[in-house]
LUMKEDREN-938571 format. One line per field, with one value per residue (C-alpha): x, z, y negated; residue in one letter. Coordinates in Angstrom, 2 decimals. Layout:
<recs>
px [X ...]
pz [Z ...]
py [Y ...]
dose [A ...]
</recs>
This chain:
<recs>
px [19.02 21.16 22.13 20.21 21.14 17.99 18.13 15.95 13.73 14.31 11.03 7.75 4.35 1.80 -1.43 -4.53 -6.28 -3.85 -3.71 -6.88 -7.33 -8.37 -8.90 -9.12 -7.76 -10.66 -12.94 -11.45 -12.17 -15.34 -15.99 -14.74 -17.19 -20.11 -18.92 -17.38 -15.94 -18.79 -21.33 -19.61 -20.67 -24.37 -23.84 -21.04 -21.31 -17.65 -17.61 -21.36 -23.66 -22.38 -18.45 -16.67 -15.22 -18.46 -19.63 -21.48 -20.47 -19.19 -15.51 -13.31 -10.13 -8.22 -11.36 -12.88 -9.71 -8.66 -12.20 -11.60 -7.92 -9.62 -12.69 -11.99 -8.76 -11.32 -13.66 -11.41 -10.27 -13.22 -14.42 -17.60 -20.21 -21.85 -18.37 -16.99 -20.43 -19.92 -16.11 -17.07 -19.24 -16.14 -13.87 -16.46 -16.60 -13.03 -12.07 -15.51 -14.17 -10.22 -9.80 -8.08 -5.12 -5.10 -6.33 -9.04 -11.13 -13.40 -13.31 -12.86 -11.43 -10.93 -13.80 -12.03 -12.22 -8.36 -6.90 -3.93 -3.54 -3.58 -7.01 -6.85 -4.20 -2.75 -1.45 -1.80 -5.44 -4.23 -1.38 -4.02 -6.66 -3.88 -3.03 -6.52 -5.97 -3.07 -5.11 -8.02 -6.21 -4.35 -7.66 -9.71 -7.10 -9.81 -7.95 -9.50 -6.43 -2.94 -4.14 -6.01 -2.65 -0.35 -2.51 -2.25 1.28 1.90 -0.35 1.82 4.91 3.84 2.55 4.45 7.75 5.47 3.32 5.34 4.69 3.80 2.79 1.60 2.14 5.78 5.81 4.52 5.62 7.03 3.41 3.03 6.98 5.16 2.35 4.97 7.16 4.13 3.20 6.63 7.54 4.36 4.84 9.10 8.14 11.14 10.32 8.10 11.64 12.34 9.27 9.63 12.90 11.57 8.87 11.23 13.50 10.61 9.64 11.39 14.33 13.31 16.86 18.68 15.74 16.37 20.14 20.80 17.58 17.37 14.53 15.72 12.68 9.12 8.49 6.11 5.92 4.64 6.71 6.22 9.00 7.65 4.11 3.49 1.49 4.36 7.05 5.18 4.74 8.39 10.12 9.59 10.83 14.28 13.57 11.18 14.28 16.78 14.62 16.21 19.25 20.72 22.65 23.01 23.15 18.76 19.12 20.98 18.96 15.92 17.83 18.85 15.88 13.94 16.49 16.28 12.42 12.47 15.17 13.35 9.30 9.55 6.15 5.97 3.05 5.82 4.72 6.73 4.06 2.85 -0.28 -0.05 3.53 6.36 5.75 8.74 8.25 5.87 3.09 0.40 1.70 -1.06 -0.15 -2.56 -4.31 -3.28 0.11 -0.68 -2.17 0.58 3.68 1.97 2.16 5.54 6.72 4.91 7.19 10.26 9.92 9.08 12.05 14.94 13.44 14.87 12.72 13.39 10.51 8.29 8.79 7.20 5.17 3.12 4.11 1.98 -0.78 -1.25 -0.93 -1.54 -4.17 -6.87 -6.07 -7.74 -10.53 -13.66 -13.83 -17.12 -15.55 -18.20 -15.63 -12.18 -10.08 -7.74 -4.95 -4.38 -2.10 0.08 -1.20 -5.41 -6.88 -9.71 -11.19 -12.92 -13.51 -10.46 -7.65 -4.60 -0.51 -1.10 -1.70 -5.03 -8.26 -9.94 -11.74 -9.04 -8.63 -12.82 -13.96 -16.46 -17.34 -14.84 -13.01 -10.86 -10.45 -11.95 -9.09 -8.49 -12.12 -11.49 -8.03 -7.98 -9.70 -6.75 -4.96 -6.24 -7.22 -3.17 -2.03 -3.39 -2.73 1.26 1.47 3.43 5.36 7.11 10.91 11.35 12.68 9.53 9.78 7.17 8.29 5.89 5.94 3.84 1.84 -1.56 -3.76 -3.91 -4.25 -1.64 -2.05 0.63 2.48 5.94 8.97 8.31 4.70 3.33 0.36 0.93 -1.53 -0.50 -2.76 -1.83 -3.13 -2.11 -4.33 -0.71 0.31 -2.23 -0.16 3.57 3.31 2.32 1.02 1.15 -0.12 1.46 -1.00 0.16 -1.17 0.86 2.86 6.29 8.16 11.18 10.97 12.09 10.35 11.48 10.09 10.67 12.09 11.16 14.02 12.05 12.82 15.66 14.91 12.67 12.19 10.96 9.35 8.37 6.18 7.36 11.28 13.60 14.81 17.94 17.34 19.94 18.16 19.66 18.32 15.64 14.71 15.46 15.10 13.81 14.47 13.19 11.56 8.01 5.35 1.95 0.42 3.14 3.09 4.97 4.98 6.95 7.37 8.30 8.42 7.22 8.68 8.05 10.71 10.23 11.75 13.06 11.85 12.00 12.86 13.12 9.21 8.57 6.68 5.56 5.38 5.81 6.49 4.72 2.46 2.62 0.75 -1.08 -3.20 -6.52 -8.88 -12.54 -14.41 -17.37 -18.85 -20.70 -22.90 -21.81 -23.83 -26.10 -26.30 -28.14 -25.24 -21.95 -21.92 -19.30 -18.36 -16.01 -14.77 -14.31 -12.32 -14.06 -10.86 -7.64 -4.86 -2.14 -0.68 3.30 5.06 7.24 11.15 10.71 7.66 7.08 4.89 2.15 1.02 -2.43 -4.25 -7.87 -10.11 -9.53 -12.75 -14.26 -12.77 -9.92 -9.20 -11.72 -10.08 -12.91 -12.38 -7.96 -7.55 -3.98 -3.04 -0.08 -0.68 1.51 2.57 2.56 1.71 -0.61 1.71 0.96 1.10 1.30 -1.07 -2.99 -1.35 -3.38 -5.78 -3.27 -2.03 1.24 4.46 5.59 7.40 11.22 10.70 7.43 6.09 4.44 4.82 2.40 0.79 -0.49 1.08 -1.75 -1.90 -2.07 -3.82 -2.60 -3.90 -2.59 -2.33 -4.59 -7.95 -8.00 -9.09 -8.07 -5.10 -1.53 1.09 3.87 4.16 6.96 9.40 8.83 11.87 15.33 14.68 12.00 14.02 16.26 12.59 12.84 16.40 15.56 12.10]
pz [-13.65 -16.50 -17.76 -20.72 -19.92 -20.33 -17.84 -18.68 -16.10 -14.81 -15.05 -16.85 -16.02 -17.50 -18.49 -16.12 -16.77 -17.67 -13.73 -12.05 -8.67 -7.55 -3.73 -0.71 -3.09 -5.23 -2.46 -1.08 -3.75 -4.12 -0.63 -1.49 -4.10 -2.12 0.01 0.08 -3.41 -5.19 -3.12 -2.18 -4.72 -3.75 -0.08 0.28 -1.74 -2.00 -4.96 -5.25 -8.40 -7.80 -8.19 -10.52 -12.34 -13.73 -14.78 -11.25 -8.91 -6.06 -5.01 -8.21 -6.74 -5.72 -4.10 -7.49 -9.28 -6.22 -5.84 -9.81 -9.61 -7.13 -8.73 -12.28 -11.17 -9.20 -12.09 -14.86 -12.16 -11.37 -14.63 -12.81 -15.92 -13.28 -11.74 -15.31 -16.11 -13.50 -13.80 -17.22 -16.54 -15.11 -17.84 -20.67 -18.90 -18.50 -21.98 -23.73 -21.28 -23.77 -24.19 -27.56 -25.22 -24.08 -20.97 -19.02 -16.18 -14.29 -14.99 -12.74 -9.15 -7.87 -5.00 -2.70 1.51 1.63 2.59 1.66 -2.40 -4.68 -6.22 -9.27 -10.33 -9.30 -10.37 -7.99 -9.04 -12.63 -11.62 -10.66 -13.23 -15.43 -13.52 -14.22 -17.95 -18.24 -16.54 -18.85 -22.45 -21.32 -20.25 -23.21 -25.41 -26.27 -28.81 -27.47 -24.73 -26.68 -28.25 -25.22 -23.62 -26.18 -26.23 -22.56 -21.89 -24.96 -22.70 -19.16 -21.64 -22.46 -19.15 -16.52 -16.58 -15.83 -13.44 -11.44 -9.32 -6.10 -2.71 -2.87 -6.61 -5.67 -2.93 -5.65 -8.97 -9.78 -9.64 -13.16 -14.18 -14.60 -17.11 -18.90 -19.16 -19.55 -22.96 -24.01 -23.56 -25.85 -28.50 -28.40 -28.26 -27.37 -26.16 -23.47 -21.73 -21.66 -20.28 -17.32 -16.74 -16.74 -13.78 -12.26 -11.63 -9.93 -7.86 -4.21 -3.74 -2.37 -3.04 -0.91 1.96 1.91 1.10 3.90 6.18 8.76 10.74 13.62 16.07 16.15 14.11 15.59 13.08 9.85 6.64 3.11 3.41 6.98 5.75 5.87 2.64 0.74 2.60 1.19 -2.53 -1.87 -1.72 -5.47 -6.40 -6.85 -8.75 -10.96 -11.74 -12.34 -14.82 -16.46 -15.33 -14.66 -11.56 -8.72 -5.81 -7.00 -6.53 -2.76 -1.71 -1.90 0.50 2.62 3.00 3.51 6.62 8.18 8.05 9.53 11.98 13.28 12.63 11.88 13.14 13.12 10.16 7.78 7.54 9.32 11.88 10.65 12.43 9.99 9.81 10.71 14.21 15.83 16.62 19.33 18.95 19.80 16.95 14.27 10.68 8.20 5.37 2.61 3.45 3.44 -0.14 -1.71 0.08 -1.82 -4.85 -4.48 -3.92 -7.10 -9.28 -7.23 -7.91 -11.36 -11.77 -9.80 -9.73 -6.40 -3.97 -1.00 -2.36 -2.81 0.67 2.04 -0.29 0.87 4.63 4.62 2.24 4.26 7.87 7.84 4.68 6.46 9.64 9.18 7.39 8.61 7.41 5.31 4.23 5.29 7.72 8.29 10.08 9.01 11.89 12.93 15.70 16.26 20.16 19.44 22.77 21.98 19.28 19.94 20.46 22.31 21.93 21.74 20.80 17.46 14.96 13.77 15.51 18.49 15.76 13.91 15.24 14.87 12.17 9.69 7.00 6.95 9.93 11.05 6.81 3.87 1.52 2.71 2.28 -1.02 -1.87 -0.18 -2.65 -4.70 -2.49 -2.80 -7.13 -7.77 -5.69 -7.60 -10.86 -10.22 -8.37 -11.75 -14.06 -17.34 -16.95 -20.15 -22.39 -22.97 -19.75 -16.60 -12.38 -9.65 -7.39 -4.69 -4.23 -3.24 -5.68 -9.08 -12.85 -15.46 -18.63 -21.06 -24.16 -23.74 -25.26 -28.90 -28.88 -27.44 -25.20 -21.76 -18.89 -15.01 -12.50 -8.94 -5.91 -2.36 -0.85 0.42 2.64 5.29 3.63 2.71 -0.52 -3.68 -7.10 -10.20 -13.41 -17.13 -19.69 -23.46 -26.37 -27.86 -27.12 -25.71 -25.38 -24.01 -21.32 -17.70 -15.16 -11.86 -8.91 -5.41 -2.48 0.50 2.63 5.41 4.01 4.65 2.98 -0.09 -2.51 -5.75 -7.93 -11.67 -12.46 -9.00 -10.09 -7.04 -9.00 -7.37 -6.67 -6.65 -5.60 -6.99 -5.06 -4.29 -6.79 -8.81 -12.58 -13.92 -17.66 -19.48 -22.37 -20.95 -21.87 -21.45 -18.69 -16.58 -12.74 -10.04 -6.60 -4.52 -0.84 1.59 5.06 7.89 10.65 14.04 15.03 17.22 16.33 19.29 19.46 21.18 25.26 24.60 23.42 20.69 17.83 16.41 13.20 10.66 6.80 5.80 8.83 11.67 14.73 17.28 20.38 19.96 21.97 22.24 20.02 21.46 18.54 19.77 17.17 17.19 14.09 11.88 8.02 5.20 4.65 6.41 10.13 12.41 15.42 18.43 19.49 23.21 24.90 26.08 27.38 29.03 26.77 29.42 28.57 27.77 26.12 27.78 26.55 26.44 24.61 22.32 19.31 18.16 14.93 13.55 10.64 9.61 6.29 4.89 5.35 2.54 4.73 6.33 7.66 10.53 14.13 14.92 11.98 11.27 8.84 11.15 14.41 17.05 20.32 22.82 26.82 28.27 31.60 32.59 33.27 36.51 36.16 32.09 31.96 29.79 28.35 27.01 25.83 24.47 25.64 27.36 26.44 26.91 30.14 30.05 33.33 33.27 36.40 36.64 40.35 41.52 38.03 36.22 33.21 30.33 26.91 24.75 21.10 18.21 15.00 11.81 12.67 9.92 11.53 14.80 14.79 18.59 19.26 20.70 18.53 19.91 23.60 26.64 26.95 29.87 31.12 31.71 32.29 34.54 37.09 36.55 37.59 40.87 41.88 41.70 43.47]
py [-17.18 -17.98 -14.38 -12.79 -9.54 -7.29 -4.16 -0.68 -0.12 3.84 5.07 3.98 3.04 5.35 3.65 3.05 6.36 8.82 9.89 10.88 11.68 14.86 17.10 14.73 11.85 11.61 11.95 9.31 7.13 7.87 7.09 3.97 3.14 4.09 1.22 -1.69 -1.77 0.21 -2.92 -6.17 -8.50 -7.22 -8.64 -11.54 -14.05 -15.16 -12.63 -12.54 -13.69 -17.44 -16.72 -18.89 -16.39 -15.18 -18.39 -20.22 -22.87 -20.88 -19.93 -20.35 -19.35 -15.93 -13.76 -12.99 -11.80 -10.15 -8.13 -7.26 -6.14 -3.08 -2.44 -1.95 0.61 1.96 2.26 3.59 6.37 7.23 7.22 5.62 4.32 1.90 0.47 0.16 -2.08 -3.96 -4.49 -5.37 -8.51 -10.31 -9.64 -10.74 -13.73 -14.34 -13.35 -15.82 -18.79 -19.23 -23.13 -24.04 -24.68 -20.87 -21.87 -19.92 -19.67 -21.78 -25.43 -28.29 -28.43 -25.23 -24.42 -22.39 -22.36 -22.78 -25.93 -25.20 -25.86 -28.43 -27.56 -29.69 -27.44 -24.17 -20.61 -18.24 -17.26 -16.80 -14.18 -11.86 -11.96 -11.30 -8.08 -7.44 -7.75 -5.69 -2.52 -3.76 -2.83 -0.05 2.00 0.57 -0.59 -3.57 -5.62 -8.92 -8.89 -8.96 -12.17 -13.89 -13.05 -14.44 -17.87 -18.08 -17.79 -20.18 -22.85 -21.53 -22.22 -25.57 -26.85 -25.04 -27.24 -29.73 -28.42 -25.83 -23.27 -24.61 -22.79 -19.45 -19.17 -20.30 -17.76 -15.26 -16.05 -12.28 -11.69 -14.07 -12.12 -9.16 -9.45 -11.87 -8.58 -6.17 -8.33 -8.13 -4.86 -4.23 -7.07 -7.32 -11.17 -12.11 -16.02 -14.02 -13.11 -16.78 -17.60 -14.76 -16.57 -19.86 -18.13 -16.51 -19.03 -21.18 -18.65 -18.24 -17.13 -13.69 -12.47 -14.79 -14.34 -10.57 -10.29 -12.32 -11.84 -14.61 -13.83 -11.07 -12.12 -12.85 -15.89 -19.03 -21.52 -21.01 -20.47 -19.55 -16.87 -15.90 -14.90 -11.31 -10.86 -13.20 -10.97 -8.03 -9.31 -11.02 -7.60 -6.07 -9.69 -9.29 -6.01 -7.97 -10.12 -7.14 -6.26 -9.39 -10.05 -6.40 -7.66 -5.57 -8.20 -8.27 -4.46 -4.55 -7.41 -5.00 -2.36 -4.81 -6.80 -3.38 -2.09 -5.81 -5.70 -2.56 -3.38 -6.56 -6.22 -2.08 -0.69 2.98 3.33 2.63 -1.03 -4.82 -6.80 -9.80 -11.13 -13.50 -14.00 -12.01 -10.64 -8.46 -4.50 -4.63 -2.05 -4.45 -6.67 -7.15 -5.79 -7.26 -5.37 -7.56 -6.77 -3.28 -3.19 -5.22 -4.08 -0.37 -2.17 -3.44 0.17 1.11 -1.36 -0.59 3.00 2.00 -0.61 1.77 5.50 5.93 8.06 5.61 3.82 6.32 7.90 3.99 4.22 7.57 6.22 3.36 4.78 8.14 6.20 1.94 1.80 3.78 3.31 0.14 0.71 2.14 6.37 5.33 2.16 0.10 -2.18 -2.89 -4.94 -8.43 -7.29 -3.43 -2.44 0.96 0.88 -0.65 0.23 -1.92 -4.09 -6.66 -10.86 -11.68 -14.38 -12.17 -13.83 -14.07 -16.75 -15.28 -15.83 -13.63 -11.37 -10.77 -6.94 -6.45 -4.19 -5.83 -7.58 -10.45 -10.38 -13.62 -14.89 -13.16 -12.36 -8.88 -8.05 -9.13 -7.53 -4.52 -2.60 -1.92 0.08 3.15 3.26 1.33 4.03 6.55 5.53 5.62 9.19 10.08 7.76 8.26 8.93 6.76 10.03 11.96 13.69 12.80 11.75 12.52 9.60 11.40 14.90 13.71 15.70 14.53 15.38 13.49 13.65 12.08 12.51 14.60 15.75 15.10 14.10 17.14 16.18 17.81 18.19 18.77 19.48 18.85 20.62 21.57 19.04 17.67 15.80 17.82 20.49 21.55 23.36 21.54 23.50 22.81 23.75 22.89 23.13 22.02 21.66 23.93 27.14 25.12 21.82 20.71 18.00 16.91 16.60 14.73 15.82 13.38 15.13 13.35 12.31 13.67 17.29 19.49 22.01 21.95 24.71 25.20 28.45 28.24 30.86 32.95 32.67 30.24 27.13 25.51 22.10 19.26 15.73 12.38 9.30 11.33 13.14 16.22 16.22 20.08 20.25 23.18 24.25 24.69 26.78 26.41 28.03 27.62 27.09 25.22 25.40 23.52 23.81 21.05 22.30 19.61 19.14 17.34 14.49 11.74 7.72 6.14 2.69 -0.51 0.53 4.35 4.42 6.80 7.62 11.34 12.45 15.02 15.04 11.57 11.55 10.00 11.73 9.32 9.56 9.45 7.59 8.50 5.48 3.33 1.74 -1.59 -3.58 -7.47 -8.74 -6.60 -7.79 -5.54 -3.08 -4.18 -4.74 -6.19 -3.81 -4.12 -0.86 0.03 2.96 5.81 7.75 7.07 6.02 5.36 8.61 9.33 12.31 14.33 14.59 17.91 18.23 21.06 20.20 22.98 22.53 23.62 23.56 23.06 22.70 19.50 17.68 15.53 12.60 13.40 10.58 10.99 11.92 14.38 16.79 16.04 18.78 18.98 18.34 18.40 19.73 18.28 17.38 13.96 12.44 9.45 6.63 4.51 0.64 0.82 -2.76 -4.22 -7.64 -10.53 -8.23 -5.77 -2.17 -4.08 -3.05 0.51 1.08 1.56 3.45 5.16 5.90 9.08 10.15 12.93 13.01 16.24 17.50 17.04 18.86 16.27 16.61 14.16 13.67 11.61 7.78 7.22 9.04 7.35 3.92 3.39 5.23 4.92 5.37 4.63 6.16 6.13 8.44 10.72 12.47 11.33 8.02 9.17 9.98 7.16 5.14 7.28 6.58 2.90 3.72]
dose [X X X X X X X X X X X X X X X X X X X X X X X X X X X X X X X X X X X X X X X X X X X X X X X X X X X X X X X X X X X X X X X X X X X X X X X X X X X X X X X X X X X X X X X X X X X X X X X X X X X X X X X X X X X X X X X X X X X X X X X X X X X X X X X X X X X X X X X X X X X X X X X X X X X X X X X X X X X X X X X X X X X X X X X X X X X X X X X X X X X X X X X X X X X X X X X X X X X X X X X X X X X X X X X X X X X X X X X X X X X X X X X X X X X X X X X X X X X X X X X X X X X X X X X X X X X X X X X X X X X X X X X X X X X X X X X X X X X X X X X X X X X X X X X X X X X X X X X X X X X X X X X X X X X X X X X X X X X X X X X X X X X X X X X X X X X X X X X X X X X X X X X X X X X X X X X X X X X X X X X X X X X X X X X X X X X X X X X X X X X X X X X X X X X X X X X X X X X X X X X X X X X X X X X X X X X X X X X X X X X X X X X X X X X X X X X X X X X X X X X X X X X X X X X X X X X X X X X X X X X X X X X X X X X X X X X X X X X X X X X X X X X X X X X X X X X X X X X X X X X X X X X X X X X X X X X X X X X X X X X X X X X X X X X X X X X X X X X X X X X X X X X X X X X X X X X X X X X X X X X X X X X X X X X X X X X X X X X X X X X X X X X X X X X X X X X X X X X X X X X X X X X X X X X X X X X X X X X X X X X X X X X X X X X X X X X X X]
</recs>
């Protein structure tokens, strides 16, 4: 990267804080601190008292800082005393432990279960405390971190031409871009943007990977660029580097790299396979939670970097469908590997990579970074539901229930309130307060590209909308008091997949099958078990080509992410399909022809993809090509 052009990112992080969650959001949340987040240093010691990155002897490398960039988001959106305490303890330690060569950390080789890094030396672990740091000041604005900061990145200038990135940090080196460009955009240091170029161009080529994608099958061999969670992290990469450069092959190489992911390892929760590398479009593929959480947060700076909507609509895909899908409703287990079609968890050697408990849900299934880095899906996604449009006006990334709170127009400070309890509903309010009468300023609402026909009222008066890249910018002079509603109608499509199978959804949700959940205990700690999960229904079932979907509503529960009590749900027709097999411990692939001779016609409930943690998402296609099964019968 040899041009020092300097590109304006479209839109504007606000800081951690200055979005809360609110509705079935915040509940959310707080169901995750009364689990796994809220209790994990209390019960595994990877991140327990011992961790290296609160001053003992234990593991010194990524699981600390990973734990930390979830809980303290966590904390600061909850506005939790006790999370923020213990969020706290960490970063004392980390800021007390500055060298006088602006190093920090644990000393010493690194102690880490990994085999797979040079542990004398490596960056990875630092790209992610410093993530930390960069939430840190802007919640507290504790003027400890600007300096710390600067005095690292002088010793990273000074060392890393020397040592370069190697490995994961190579894989992941946009990671290290962005605090480099988070200090800069709030000192105007300018030998910071030399330094992000220096990173950047040591880190992987992600633009060449995804301009020209070159992997159209299931991969077998490992590969840095093959790994789902660097494939995840990979994609905001060539953003991260528009950012500097302002050239639009970065920009196309994200679009591109997006459609051949999709085209070649799509799954129908919004997310590519990768059980632990990329793994095709089967539905019995695993998808791993680390790639869930930080494909999220690649969405978040893509959004940030281009303000398109594209990047929002994955965005709320894979947060409303793949993040809990995967996680136990009282956050208590999850999985390393889900699957669209999971007919069963449990201790099995299936054709991936990972090990036979990868698909269990516990404490630390298969490897124990996702129980370490999954925390900051939820909290990261929350914080970026709105962004600054970089003009004194505000964006809303997503609906989910919120309250925002940022300077506009010419200083005024405005408050919105979000509510709607979308997307387990189709209109979305709003409410403008100020803190004064009026002020001009935009703001740029996302219209899915899922919706045909949106609408908008301000105070009960239509609004004509007109959406650029996905979104429609509303400038007025707004008064306080004043109320938005806007209404995205949902409706029910199918996505024909791989051999004619298909996949339900509606608005951001996807719509699976859900099968009736026998919990068995495999190993019983103090607070967070390991379980395999066994069927107690059939799941062989298709859906008919002709299928008409009935939509109904209920309350939406303090979890709604629980198949029992789906705040909405599709009714619809399908058949049991004869001969549909299981497959090396799988639900086999879909039949092309299902065979449903002589079988009843079933009504069919589905709920969102997200609720149901054994389910079939993806089903055959009963109909035409039925009878095309009989002819050759």
């Amino acid at each position: 990267m040899t041009t020092t052009t300097k590109a304006r990112a479209a839109f504007q992080a606000l800081p951690l804080g200055a979005v809360k969650p609110a509705g079935w959001l915040r509940n959310q949340l707080q169901i995750q601190a009364d689990g796994f987040t809220g209790h994990l240093e209390e019960h595994w010691g990877d991140v327990g008292p011992d961790n290296g990155w609160i001053g003992g002897q234990g593991e010194s490398w990524e699981r600390g800082p990973y734990y930390l960039d979830g809980l303290l988001p966590l904390a600061y959106v909850l506005d939790d005393a006790k999370l923020i305490a213990k969020a706290q303890r960490w970063i004392e330690w980390s800021l007390n432990s500055q060298r006088p060569d602006g190093n920090f950390g644990p000393e010493g080789p690194i102690q880490t279960v990994n085999n797979d890094l040079n542990k004398k030396q490596d960056w990875w672990h630092y790209m992610i405390m410093l993530k930390v740091f960069t939430q840190y000041e802007e919640a507290t604005g504790d003027e400890r971190v600007l300096p710390f900061l600067r005095k690292f990145f002088g010793f990273v200038r000074g060392t890393i031409e020397q040592h370069p990135l190697e490995g994961w940090a190579k894989a992941r080196g946009a990671e290290l871009v962005l605090s480099v460009q988070w200090l800069y955009r709030k000192t105007g240091d300018e030998s910071l943007l030399e330094l992000a170029r220096i990173v950047a161009g040591q880190t992987t080529d992600w633009t060449d990977v995804f301009h020209d994608f070159p992997y159209w099958r299931k991969v077998e061999e490992w590969d840095w660029t093959t790994h789902v969670v660097n494939v995840a992290m990979g994609i905001k990469a060539p953003g991260i580097r528009y950012e500097l450069s302002g050239t639009e092959a970065e920009h196309a190489a994200v679009h591109r790299g997006i459609d051949s992911l999709m085209t070649y390892h799509g799954q129908a929760h919004g997310m590519f396979s990768g059980d632990e590398w990329l793994s095709g479009t089967s539905p019995s593929q695993g998808v791993e939670l680390c790639a869930v959480v930080e494909y999220m947060y690649s969405m978040e700076h893509l959004t940030r970097v281009f303000g398109e909507g594209r990047f929002g609509d994955i965005l709320e895909k894979v947060a409303f469908n793949a993040l809990p899908a995967t996680i136990s409703k009282d956050w208590t287990s999850h999985q390393y590997d889900q699957q669209v079609n999971q007919i069963v968890c449990n201790v099995a050697p299936r054709n991936w990579s990972n090990g036979p408990d990868a698909n269990l849900f516990g404490l630390a299934p298969n490897f124990g970074c996702c129980t370490s880095n999954m925390h900051q899906g939820w909290p990261k996604f929350a914080s970026h539901l709105w962004m600054g449009d970089g003009s004194g006006g505000l964006a809303a990334v997503s609906y989910a229930p919120s309250v925002v709170s940022a300077s506009v127009g010419s200083g005024a400070a405005a408050t919105i309130r979000v509510g709607g309890e979308y997307p387990f509903r189709e209109t979305v309010t709003m409410g403008v307060e100020l803190d004064r009468a009026s002020e001009p300023f935009a703001i740029s609402l996302r219209i899915p590209a899922w919706c045909a026909a949106p609408s908008l009222t301000i105070n009960g008066a239509n609004v004509v909308l007109n959406a650029v890249n996905g979104y429609t910018k509303v400038e007025r002079e707004w008064n306080n008091g004043d109320s938005l509603a806007l209404t995205l109608p949902m409706t029910v499509t199918t996505t024909s997949r791989n051999l004619y199978a298909i996949s339900v959804e509606r608005g951001p949700l996807v719509y699976a099958l859900p099968i009736q959940e026998n919990w068995q205990l495999l190993e019983k700690r103090e607070k967070f078990h390991d379980w395999e999960i066994y069927p107690g229904s059939p799941w062989k079932y298709g859906l008919l080509a002709d299928s008409a979907y009935e939509v109904s509503e209920f309350d939406v529960p303090y979890q709604p992410f629980d198949a029992e009590r789906a705040p909405v749900r599709l009714t619809a027709s399908g058949k049991l399909v004869r001969g549909w097999r299981m497959e090396g411990n799988n639900a086999g692939t879909p039949p092309l022809y299902p065979n449903v001779e002589g079988q009843e016609t079933a009504e069919l409930t589905l709920v969102p993809y997200g609720s149901a943690r054994l389910r079939i998402g993806e089903f055959p296609l009963i109909g035409e090509r039925e009878k095309a099964w009989k002819k050759q019968g």
